[in-house]
N, CA, C and O atoms as a MOPAC input file, in Angstrom:
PM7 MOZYME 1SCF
protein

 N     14.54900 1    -8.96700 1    -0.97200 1
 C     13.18800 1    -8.60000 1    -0.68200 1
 C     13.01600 1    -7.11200 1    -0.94800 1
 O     13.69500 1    -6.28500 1    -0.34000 1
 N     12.06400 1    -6.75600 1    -1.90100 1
 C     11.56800 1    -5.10200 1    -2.15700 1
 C     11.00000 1    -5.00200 1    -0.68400 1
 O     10.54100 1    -5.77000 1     0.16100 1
 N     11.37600 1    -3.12400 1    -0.87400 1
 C     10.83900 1    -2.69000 1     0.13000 1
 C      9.47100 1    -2.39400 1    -0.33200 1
 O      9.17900 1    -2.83200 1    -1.44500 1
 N      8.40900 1    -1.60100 1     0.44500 1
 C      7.35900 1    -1.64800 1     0.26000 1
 C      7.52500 1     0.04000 1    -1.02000 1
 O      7.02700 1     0.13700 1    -2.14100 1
 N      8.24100 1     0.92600 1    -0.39400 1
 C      8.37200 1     2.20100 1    -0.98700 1
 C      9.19300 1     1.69600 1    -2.40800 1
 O      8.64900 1     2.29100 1    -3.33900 1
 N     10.10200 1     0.97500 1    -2.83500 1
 C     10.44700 1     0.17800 1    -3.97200 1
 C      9.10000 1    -0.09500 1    -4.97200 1
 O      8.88800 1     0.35600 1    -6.09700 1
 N      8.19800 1    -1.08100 1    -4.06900 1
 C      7.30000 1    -1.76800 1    -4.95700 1
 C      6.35000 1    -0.28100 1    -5.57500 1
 O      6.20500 1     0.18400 1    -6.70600 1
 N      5.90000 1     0.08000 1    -4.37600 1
 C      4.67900 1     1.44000 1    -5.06400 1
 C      5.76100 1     1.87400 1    -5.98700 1
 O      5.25700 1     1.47100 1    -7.03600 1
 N      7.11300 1     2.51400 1    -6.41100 1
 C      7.58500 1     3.59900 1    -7.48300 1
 C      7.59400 1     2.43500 1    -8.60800 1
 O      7.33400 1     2.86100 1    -9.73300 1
 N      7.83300 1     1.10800 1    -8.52200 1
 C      7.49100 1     0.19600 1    -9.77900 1
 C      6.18400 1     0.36300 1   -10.23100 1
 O      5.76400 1     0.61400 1   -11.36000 1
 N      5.64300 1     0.19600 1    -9.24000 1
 C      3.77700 1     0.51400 1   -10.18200 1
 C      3.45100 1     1.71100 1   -10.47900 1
 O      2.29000 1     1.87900 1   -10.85400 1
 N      4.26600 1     2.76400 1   -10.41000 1
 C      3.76000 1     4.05600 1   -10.95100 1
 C      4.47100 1     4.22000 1   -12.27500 1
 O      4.07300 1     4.77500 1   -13.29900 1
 N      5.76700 1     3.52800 1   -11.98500 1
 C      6.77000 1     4.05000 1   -13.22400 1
 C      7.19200 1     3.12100 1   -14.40800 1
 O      7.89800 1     3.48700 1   -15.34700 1
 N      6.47600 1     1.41200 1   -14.18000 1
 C      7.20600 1     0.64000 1   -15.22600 1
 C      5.55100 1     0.19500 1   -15.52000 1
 O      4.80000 1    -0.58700 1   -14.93600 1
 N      5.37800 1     1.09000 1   -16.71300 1
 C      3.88700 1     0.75300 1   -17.49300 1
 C      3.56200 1    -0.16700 1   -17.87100 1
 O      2.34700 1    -0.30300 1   -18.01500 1
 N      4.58800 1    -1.44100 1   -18.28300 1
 C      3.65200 1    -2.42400 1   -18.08700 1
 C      3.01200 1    -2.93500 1   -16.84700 1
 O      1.82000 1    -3.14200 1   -16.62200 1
 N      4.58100 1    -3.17200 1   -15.70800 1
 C      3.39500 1    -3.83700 1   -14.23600 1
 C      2.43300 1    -2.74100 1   -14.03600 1
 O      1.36700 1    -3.15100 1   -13.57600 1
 N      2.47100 1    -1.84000 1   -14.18200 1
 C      1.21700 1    -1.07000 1   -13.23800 1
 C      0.07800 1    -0.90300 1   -14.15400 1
 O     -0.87500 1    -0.14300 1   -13.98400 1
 N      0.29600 1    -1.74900 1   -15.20600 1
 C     -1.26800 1    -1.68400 1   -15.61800 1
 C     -2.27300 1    -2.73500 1   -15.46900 1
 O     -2.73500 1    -3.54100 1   -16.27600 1
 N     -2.48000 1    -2.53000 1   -14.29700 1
 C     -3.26700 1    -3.42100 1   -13.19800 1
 C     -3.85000 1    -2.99700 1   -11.94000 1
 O     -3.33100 1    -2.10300 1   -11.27100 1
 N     -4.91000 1    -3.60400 1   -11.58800 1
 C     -5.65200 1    -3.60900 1   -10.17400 1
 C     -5.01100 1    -3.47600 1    -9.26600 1
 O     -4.71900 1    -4.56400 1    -8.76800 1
 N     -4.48800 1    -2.37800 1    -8.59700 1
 C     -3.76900 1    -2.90800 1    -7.36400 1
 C     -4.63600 1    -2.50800 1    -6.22700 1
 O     -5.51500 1    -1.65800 1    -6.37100 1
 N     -4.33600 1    -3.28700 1    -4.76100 1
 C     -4.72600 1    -2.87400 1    -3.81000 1
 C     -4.16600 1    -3.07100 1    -2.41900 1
 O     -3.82200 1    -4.21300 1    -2.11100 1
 N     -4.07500 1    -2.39100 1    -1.81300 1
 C     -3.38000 1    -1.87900 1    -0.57200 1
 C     -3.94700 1    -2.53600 1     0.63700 1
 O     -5.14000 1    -2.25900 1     0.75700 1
 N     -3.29400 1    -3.64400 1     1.96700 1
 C     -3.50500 1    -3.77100 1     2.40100 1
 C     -3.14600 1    -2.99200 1     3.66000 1
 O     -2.06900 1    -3.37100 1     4.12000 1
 N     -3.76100 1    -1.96100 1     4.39300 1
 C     -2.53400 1    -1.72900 1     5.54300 1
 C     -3.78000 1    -2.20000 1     6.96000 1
 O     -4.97600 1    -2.48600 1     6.90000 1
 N     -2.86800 1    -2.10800 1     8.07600 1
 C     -3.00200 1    -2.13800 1     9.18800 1
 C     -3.80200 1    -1.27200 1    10.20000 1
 O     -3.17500 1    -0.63500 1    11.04600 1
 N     -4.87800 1    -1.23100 1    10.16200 1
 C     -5.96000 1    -0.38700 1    10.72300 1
 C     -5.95400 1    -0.65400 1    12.17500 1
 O     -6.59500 1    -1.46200 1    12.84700 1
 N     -4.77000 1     0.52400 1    12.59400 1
 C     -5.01000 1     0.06600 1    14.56300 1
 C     -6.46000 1     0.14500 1    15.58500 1
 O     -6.87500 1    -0.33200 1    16.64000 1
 N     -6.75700 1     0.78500 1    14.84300 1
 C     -8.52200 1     0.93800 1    15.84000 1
 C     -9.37900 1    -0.25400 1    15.43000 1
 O     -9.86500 1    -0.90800 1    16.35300 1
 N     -9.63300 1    -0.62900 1    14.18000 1
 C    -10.22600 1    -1.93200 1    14.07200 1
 C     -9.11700 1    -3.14100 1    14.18400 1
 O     -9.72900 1    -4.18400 1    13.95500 1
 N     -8.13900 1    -3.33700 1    14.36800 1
 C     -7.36000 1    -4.31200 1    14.26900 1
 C     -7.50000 1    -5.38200 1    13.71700 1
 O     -7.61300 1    -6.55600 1    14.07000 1
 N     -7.47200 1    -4.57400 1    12.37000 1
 C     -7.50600 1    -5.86000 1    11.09100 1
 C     -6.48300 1    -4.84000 1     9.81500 1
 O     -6.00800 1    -3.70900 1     9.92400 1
 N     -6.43800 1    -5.92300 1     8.55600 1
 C     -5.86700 1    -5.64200 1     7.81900 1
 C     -7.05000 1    -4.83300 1     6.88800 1
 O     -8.04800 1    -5.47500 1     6.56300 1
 N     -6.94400 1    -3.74400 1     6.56600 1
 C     -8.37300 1    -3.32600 1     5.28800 1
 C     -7.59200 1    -2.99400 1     3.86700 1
 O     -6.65800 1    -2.20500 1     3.72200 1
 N     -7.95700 1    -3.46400 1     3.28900 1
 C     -7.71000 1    -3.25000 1     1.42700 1
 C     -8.40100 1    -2.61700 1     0.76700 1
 O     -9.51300 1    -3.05700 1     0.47500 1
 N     -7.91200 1    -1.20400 1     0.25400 1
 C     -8.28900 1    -0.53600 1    -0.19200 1
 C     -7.63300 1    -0.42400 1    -2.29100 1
 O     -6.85700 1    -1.18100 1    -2.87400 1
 N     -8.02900 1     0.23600 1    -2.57700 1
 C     -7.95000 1     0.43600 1    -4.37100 1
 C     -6.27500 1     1.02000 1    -4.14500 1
 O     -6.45100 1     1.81600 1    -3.22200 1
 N     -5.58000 1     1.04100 1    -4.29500 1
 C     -4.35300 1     2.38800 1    -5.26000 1
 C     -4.55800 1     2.98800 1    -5.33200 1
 O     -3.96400 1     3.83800 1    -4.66800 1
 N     -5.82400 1     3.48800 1    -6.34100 1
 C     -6.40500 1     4.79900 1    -6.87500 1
 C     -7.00500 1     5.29600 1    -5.50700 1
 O     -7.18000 1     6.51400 1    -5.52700 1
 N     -7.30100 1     4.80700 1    -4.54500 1
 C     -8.06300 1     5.62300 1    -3.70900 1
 C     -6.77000 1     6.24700 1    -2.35900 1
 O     -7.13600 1     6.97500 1    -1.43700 1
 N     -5.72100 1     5.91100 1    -2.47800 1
 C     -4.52100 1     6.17900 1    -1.90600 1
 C     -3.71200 1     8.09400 1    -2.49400 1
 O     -3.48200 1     8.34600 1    -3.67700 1
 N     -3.52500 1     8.81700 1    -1.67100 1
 C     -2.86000 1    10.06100 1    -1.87900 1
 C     -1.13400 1     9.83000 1    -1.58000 1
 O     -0.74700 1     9.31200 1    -0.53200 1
 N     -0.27400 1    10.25100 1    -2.56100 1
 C      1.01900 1    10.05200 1    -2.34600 1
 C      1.55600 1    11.60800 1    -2.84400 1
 O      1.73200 1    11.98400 1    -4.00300 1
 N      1.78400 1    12.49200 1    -1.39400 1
 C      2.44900 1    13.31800 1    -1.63800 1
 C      3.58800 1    13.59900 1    -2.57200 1
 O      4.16900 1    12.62100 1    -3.04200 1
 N      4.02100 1    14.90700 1    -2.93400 1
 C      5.40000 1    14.31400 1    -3.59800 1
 C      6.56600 1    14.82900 1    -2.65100 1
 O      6.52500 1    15.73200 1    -1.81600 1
 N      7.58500 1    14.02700 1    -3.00400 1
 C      8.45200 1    14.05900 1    -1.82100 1
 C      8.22100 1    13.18700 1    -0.44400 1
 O      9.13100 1    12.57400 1     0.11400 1
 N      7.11500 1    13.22000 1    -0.07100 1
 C      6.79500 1    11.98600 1     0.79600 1
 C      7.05900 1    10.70300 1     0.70600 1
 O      6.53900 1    10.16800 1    -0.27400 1
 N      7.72800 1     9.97400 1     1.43200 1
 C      8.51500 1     8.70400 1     1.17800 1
 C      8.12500 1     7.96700 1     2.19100 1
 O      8.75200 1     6.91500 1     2.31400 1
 N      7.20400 1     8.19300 1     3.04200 1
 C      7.09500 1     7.77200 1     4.75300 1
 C      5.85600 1     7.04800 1     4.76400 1
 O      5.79100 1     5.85300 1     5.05400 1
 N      4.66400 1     7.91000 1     4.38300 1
 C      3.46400 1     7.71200 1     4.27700 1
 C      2.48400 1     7.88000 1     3.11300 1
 O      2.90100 1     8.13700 1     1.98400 1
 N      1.27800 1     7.74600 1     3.36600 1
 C      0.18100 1     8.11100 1     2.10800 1
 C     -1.00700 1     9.08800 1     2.69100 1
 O     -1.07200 1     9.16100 1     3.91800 1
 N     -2.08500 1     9.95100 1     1.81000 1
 C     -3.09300 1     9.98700 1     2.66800 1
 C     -4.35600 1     8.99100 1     2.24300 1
 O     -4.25400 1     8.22100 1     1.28900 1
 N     -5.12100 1     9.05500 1     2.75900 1
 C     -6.63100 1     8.25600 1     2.72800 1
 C     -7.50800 1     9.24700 1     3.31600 1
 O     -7.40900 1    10.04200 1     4.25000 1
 N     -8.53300 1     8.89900 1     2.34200 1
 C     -9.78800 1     9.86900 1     3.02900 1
 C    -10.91400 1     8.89900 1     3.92200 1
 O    -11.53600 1     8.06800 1     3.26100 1
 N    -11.08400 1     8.95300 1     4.84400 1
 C    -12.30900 1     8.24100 1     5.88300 1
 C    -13.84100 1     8.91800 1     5.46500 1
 O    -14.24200 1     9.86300 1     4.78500 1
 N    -14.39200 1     7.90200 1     6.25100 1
 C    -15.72500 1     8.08300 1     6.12400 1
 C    -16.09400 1     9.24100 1     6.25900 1
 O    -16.92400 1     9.38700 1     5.36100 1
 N    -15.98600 1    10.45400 1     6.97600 1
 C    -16.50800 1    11.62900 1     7.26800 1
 C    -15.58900 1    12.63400 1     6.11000 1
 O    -15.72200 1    13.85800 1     6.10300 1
 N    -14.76400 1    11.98700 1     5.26900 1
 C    -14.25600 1    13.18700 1     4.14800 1
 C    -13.21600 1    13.68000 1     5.05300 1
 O    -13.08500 1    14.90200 1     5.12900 1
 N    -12.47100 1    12.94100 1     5.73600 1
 C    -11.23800 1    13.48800 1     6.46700 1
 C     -9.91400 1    12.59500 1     5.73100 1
 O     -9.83000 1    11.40100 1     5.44100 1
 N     -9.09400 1    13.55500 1     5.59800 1
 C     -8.01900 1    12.49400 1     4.81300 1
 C     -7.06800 1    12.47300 1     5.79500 1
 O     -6.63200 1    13.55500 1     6.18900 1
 N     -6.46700 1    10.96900 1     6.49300 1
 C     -5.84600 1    10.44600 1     7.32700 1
 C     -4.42300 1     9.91200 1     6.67600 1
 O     -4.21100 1     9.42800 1     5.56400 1
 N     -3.61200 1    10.15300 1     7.67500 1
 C     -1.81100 1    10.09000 1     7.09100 1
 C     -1.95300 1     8.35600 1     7.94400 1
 O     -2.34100 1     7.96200 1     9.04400 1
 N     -1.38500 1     7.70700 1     6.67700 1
 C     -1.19700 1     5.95800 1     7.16200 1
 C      0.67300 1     5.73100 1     6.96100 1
 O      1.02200 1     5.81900 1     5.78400 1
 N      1.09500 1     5.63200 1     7.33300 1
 C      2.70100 1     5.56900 1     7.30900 1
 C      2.64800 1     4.07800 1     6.54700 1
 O      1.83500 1     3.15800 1     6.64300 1
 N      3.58600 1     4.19900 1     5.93400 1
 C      4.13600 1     3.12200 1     4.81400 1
 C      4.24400 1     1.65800 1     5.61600 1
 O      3.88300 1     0.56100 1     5.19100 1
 N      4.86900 1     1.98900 1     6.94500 1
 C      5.50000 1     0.64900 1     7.62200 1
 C      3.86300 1    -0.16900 1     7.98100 1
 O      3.88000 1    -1.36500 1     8.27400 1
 N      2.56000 1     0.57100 1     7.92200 1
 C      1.65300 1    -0.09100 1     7.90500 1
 C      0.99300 1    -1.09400 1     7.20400 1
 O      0.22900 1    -1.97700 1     7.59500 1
 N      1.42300 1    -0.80300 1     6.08700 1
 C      1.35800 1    -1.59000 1     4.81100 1
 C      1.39900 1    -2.96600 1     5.06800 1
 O      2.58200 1    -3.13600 1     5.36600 1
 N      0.93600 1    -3.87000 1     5.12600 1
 C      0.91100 1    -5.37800 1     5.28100 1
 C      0.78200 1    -6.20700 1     3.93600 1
 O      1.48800 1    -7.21000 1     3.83200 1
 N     -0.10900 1    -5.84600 1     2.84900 1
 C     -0.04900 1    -6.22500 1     1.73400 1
 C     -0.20700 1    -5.45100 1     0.49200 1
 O     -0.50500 1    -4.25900 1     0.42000 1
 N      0.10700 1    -6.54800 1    -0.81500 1
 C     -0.29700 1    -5.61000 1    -1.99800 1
 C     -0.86000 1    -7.13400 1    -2.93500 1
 O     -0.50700 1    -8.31100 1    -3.00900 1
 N     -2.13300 1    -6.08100 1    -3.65900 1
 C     -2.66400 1    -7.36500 1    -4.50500 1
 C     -2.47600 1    -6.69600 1    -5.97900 1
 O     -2.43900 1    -5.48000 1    -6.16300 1
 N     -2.39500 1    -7.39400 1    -6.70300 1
 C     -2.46400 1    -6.83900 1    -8.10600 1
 C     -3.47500 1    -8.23100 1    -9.01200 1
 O     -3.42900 1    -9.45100 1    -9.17000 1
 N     -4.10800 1    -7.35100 1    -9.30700 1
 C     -5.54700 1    -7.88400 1   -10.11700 1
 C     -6.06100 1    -9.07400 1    -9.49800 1
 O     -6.61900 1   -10.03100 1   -10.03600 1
 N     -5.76200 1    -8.85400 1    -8.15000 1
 C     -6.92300 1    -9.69300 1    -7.09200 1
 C     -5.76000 1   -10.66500 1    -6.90000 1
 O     -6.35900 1   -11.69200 1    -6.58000 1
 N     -4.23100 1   -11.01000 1    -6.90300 1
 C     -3.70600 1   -11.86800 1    -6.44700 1
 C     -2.95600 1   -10.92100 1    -5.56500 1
 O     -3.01000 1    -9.69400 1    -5.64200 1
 N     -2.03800 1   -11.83900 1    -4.46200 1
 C     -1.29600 1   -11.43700 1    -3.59700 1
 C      0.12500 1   -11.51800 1    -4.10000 1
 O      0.49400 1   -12.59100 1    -4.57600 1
 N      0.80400 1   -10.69300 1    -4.05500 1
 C      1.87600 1   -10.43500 1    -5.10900 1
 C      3.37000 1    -9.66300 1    -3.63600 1
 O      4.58400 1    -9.67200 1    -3.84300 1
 N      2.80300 1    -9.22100 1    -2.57100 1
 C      3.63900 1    -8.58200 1    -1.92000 1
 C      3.22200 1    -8.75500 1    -0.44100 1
 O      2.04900 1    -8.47900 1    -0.18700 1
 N      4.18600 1    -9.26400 1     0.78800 1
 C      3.39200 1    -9.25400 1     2.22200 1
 C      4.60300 1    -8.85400 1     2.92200 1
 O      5.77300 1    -9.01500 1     2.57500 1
 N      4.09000 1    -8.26400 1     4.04300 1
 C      5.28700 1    -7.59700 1     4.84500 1
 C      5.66300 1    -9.12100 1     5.73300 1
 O      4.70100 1    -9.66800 1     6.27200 1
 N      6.71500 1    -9.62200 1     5.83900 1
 C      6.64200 1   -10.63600 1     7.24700 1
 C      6.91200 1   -10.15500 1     8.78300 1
 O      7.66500 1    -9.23400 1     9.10300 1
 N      6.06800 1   -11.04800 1     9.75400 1
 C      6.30600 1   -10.94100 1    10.91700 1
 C      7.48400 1   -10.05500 1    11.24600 1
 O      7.24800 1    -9.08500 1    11.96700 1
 N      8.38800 1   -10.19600 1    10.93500 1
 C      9.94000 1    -9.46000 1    11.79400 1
 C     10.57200 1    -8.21900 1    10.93100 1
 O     11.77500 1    -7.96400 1    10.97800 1
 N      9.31800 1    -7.21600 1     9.86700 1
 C      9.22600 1    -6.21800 1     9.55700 1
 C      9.96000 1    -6.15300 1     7.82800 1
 O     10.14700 1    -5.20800 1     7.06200 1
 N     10.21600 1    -7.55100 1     7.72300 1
 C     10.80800 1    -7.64600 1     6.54000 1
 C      9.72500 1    -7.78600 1     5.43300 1
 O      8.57500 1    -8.13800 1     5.69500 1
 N     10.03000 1    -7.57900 1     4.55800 1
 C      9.00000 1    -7.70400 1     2.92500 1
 C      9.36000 1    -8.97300 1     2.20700 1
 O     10.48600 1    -9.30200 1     1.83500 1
 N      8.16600 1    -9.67700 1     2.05800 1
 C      8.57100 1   -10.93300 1     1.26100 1
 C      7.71600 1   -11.03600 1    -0.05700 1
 O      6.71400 1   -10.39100 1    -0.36600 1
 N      8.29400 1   -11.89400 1    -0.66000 1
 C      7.24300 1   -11.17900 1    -2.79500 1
 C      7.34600 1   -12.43100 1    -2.47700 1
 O      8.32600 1   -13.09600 1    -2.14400 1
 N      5.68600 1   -12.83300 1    -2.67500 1
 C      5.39500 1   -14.25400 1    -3.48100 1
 C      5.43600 1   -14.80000 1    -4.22800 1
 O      4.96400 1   -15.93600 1    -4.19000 1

């Protein structure tokens, strides 16, 4: 099972998979749901291996830690899900 930090450096670095839609499911503790957002709309420090940023509604960019991550879609299919007991499973 890829880890989740595995899968994102495949879609940045092996040009064929990443030439595609991807989108990010993570774990939104205040609404307690999953929200899916674009890739492109995701900030990945460099050197940062932990987390991402995101910018919110008011133009504030918020640190989401990786382990939040619940899914990944690529061109609208589900391709990556974290399971229940913190493990990563590829569909």
């Amino acid at each position: 099972m890829q880890p989740i930090d595995k899968l994102l450096s495949r879609i940045r670095w092996d040009k064929e998979f990443g030439n595609a839609a991807f989108e990010i499911g993570y774990y939104d503790r205040v609404a307690a749901l999953i929200v899916r957002r674009p890739l492109a709309d995701l900030l990945f420090e460099p050197g940062n291996k932990e987390s991402f940023l995101l910018m919110d509604e008011e133009g504030v960019y918020q640190r989401i830690p990786l382990h939040r991550v619940r899914e990944v879609y690529r061109n609208g299919e589900l391709i990556w899900q974290r399971a229940r007991d913190g493990e990563s499973m590829r569909l």
